[in-house]
GULOLO-160239 format. One record per residue (C-alpha): residue number from 1; chain; x, y, z. Coordinates in Angstrom, 3 decimals, padded with zeros to 6 digits. Example, Ala and Ser with C-alpha at 12.3 -4.5 7.8 and 13.67 -1.06 7.14 Angstrom:
<nodes>
num, chaine, xx, yy, zz
1, A, 012.300, -004.500, 007.800
2, A, 013.670, -001.060, 007.140
</nodes>
This chain:
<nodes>
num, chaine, xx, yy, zz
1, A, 000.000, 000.000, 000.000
2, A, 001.160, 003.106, -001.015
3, A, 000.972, 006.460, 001.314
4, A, 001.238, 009.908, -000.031
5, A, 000.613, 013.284, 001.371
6, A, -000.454, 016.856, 000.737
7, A, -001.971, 018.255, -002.462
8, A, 000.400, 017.336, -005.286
9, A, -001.874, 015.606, -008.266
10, A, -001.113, 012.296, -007.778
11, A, -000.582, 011.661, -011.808
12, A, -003.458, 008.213, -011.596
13, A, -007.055, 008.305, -011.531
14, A, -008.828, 006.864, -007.967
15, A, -011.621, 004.876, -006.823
16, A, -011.608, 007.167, -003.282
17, A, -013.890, 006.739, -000.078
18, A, -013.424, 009.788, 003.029
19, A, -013.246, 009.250, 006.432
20, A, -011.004, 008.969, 009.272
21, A, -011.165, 005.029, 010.078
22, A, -010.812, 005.655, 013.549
23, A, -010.847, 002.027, 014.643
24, A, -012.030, 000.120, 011.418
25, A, -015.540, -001.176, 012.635
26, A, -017.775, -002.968, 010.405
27, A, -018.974, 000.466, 008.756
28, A, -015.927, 000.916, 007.290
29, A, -015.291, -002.581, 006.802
30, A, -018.919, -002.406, 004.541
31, A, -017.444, 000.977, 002.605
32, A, -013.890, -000.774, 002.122
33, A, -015.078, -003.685, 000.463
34, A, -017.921, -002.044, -001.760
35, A, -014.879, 000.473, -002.664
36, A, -012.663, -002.774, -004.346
37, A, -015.562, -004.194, -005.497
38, A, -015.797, -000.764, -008.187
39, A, -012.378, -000.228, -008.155
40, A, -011.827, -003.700, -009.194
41, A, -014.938, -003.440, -011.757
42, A, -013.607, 000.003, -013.348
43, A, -010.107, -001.484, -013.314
44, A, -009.028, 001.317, -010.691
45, A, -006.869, 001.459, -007.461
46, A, -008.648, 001.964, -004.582
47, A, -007.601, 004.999, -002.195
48, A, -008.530, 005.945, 001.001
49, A, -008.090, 009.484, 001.807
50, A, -007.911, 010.635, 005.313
51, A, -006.496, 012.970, 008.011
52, A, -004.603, 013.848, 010.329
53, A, -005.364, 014.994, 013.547
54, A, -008.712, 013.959, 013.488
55, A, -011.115, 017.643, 012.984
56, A, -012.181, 017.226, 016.412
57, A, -008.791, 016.807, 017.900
58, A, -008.194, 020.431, 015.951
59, A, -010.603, 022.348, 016.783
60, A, -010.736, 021.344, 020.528
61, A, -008.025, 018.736, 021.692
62, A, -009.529, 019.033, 025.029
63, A, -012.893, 017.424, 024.319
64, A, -011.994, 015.448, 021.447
65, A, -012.860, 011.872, 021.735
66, A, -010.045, 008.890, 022.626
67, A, -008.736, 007.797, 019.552
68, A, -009.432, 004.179, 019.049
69, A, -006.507, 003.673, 016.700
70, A, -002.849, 005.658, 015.895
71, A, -002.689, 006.436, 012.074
72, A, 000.132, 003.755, 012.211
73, A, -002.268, 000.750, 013.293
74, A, -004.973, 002.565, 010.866
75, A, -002.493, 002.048, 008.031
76, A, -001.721, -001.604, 009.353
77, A, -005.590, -002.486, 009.408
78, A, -005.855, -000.662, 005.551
79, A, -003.325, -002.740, 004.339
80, A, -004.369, -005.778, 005.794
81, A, -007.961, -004.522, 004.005
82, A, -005.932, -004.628, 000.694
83, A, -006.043, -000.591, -000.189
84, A, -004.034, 000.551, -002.631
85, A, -003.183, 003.896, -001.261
86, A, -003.816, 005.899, 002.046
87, A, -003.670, 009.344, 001.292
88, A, -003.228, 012.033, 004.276
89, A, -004.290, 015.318, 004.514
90, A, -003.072, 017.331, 007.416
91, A, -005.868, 018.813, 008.969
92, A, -005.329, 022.609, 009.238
93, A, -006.572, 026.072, 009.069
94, A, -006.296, 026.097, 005.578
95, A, -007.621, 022.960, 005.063
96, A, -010.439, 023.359, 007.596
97, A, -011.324, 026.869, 005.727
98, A, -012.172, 025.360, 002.095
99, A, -015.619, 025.459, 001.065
100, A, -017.265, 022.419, -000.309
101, A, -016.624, 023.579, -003.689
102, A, -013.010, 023.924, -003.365
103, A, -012.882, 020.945, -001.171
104, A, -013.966, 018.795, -004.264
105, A, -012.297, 020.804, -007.328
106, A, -008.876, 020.471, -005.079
107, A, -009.318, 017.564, -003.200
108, A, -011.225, 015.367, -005.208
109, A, -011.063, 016.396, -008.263
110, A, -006.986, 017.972, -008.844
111, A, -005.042, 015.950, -006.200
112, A, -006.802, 012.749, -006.170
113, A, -008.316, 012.239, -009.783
114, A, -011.071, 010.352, -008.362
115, A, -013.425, 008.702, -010.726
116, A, -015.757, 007.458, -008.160
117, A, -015.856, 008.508, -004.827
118, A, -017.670, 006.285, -002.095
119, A, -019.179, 008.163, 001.152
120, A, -021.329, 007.216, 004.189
121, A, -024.578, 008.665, 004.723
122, A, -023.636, 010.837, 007.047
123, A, -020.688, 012.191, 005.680
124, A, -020.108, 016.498, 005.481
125, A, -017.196, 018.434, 004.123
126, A, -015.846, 021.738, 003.637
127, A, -015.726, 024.843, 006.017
128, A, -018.596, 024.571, 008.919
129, A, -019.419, 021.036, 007.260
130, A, -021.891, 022.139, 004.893
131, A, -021.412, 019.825, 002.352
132, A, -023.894, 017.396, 001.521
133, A, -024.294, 014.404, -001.064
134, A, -026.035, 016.110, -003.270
135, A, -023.479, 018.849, -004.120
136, A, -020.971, 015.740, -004.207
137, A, -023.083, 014.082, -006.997
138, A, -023.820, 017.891, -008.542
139, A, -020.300, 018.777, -008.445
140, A, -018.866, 014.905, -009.306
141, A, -021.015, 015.094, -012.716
142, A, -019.334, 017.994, -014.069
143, A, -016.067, 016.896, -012.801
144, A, -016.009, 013.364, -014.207
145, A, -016.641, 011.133, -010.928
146, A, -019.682, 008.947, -009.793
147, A, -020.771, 009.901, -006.401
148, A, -022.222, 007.042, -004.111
149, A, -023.488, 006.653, -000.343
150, A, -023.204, 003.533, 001.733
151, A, -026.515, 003.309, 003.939
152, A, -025.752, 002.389, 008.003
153, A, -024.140, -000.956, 008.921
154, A, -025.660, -002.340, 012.187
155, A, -024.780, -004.857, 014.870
156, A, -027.555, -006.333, 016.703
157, A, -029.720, -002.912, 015.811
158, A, -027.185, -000.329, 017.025
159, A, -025.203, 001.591, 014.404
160, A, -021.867, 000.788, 014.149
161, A, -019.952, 003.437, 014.392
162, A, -016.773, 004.950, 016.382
163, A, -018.675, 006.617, 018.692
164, A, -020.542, 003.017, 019.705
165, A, -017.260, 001.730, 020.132
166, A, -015.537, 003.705, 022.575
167, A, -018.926, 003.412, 024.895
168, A, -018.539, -000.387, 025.173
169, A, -014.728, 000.071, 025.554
170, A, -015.324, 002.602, 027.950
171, A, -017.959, 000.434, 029.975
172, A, -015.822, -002.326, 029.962
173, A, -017.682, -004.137, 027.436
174, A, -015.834, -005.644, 025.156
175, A, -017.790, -008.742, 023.605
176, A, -019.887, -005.908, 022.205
177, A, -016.538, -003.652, 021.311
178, A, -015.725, -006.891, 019.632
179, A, -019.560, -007.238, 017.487
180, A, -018.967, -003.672, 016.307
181, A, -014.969, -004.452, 015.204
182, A, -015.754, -007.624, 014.065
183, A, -012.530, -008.645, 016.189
184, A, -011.275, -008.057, 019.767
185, A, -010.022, -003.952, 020.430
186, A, -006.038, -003.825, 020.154
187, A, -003.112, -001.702, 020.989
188, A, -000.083, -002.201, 018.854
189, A, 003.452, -000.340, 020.142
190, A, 006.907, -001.232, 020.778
191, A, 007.930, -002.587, 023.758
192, A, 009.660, -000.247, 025.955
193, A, 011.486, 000.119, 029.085
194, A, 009.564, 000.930, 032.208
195, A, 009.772, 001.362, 036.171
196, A, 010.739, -002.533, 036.258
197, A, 008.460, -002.375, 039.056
198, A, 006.723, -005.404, 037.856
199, A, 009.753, -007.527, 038.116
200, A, 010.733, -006.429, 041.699
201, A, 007.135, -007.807, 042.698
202, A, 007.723, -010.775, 040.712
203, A, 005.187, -009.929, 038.289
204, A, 007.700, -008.621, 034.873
205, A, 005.688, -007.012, 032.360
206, A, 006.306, -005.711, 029.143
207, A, 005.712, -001.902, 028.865
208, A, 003.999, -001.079, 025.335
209, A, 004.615, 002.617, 024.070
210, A, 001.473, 004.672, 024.210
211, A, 000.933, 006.563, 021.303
212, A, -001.898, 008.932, 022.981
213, A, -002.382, 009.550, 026.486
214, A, -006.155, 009.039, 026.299
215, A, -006.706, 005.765, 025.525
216, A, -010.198, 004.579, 025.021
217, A, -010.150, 001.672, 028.015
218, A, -008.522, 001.884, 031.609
219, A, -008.618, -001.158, 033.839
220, A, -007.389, -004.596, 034.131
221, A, -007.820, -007.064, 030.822
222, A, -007.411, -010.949, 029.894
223, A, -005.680, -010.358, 026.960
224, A, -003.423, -012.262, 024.618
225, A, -000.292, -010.388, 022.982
226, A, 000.522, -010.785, 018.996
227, A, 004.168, -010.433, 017.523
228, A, 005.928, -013.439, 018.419
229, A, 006.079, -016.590, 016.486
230, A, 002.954, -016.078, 015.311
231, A, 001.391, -017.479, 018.495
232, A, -000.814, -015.621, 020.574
233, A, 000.772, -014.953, 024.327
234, A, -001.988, -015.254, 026.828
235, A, -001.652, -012.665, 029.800
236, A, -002.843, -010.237, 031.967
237, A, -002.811, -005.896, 031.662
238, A, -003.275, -003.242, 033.604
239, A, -004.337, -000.106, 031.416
240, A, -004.076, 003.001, 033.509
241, A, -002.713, 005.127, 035.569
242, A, -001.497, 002.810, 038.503
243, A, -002.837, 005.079, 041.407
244, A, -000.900, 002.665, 044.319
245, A, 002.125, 003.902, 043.063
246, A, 001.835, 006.574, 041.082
247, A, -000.111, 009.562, 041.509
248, A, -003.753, 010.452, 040.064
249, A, -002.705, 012.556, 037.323
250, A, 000.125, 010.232, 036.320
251, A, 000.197, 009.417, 032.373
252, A, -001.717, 006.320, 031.772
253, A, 000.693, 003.056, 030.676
254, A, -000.272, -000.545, 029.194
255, A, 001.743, -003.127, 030.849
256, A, 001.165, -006.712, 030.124
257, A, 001.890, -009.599, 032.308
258, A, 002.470, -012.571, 030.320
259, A, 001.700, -016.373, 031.557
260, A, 005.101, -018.377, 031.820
261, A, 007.045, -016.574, 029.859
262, A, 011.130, -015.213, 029.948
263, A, 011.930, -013.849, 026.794
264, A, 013.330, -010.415, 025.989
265, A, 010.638, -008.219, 023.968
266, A, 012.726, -004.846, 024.095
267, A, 012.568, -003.253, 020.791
268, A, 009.850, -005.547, 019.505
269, A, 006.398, -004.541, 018.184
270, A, 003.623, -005.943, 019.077
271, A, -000.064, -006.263, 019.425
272, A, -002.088, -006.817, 022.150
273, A, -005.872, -008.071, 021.973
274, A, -008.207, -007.085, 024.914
275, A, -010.529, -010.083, 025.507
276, A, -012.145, -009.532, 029.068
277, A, -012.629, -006.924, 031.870
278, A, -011.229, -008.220, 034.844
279, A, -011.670, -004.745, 037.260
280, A, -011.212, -001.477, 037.893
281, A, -008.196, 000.602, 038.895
282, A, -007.835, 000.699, 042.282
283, A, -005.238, 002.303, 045.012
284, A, -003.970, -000.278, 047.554
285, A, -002.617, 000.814, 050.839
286, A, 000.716, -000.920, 049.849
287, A, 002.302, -003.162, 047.834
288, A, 001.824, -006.045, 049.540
289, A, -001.889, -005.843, 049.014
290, A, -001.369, -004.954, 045.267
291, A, 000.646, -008.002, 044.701
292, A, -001.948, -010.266, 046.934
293, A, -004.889, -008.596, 043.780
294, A, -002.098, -009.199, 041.002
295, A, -001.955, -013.247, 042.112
296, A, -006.327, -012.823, 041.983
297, A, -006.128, -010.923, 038.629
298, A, -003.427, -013.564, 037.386
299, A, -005.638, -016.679, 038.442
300, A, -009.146, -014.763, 037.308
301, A, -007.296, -013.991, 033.624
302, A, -006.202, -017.905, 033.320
303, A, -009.613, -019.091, 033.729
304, A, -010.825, -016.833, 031.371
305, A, -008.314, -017.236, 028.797
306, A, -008.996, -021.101, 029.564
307, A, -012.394, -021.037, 029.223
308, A, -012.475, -019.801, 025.910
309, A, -010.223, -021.754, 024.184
310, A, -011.953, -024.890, 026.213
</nodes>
């Protein structure tokens, strides 16, 4: 998969769908896979044009959602999808100021050469967002593209949608995070060095970089970690903060516990799947009663992880 930038014609004409694939639910899922199936029929590449930071995140970082996904694991899931090319706009004042117009004649219609161009139903553009389909299929007409809408993809009657995942994330839900995926929520990073904290307990953990300090869960998972061997690692994480011995306002961290395992992960990158909420956070008065809940959260995350693949 190619991955190109800025507003430089890009020489090829595009099959293109919009959005920012935060988390690649079934939605998108449903808009990738109608997008091949016309690229494919008009003997196009498919492109997926995006940006970066998210609007929201611009216009007011404070109450911008959690991202469910860093534009790195957004590219992984793409080209695991089989796209052709991830285009990236950076998401600025300029950018944010174009009208609809100017967002399609530039956008659309110089950069990207887009012969068809795929959308969901709720999908707005241009400066305050008034852009609508029908100016997309006006506009796309005179231009030379074929403008089409994907109706709502639901799970179990609820939309899915970003917004539906981060709930069940955030409510420690995550066989229904995993119904609107269609797969378990992941963090992928590189394992990094921490407090070594873990391994003074007797509990080592490998540290996984954080690419946003707002992640979309906190709490303690089953989980199973990808990126060795090919074999998934069963194990144990603590998502948070870690209030016993750090303070309330600390950065959160993702430390996984894995079962019966030695190896050295420094350096490595890898993925970890979030199967089950086990707890909470919670501040202990010491450490001896943190590692007395570790040994629980150890035994409860082996029966889980047993359980499943019984």
């Amino acid at each position: 998969m190619r991955i190109t930038h800025g507003f430089r014609p890009l020489g090829t004409p595009h099959a293109v769908t919009i959005g920012n694939f935060d988390g690649l639910h079934l939605g998108h899922q449903a808009m990738l896979a109608r997008l091949q199936a016309v690229a494919r029929a008009r003997g196009l590449p498919s492109c997926v044009l995006s940006f970066e930071p998210h609007p929201r995140e611009f216009f007011a970082p404070a109450q911008a959602p959690a991202r469910l996904s860093s534009l790195r694991e957004k590219t992984e899931c793409l080209q695991r999808q089989g796209i052709d090319r991830l285009h990236v706009l950076r998401f600025d004042r300029a950018l944010s100021a174009l009208t609809p117009h100017a967002f399609i004649e530039q956008v659309l219609g110089t950069t990207l050469q887009a012969k068809y161009v795929l959308v969901g139903d709720d999908f707005r553009y241009g400066a305050r967002r008034a852009g609508d389909f029908a100016l997309l299929q006006q506009m796309g007409a005179a231009l030379g593209f074929d403008a089409e809408s994907l109706p709502t993809v639901e799970v179990a009657g609820e939309r899915s949608s970003s917004t539906a995942v981060r709930h069940a994330l955030a409510a420690g839900e995550l066989g229904h995070a995993t119904r609107l995926l269609g797969r378990p929520y992941s963090i992928s990073g590189r394992v990094v060095h921490g407090d070594k904290l873990g391994r003074g307990i007797g509990f080592p953990t490998a540290n996984i970089q954080l690419k946003h300090n707002r992640p979309p869960l906190m709490g303690i998972f089953a989980v199973e970690l990808y990126g060795l061997n090919g074999a998934p690692l069963p194990g144990v994480a603590s998502l948070g903060r870690r209030p016993t011995v750090k303070g309330a306002d600390a950065v959160p961290v993702l430390e996984v516990h894995l079962f019966d395992f030695n190896a050295d992960l420094y350096g490595r990158r890898v993925r970890v799947d979030f199967l089950h909420k086990l707890r909470d956070e919670e501040k202990y008065p010491d450490l001896d009663a943190l590692v007395a809940q570790i040994r629980r959260d150890v035994d409860n995350a082996r029966q889980f992880l047993m359980q499943r693949h019984a």
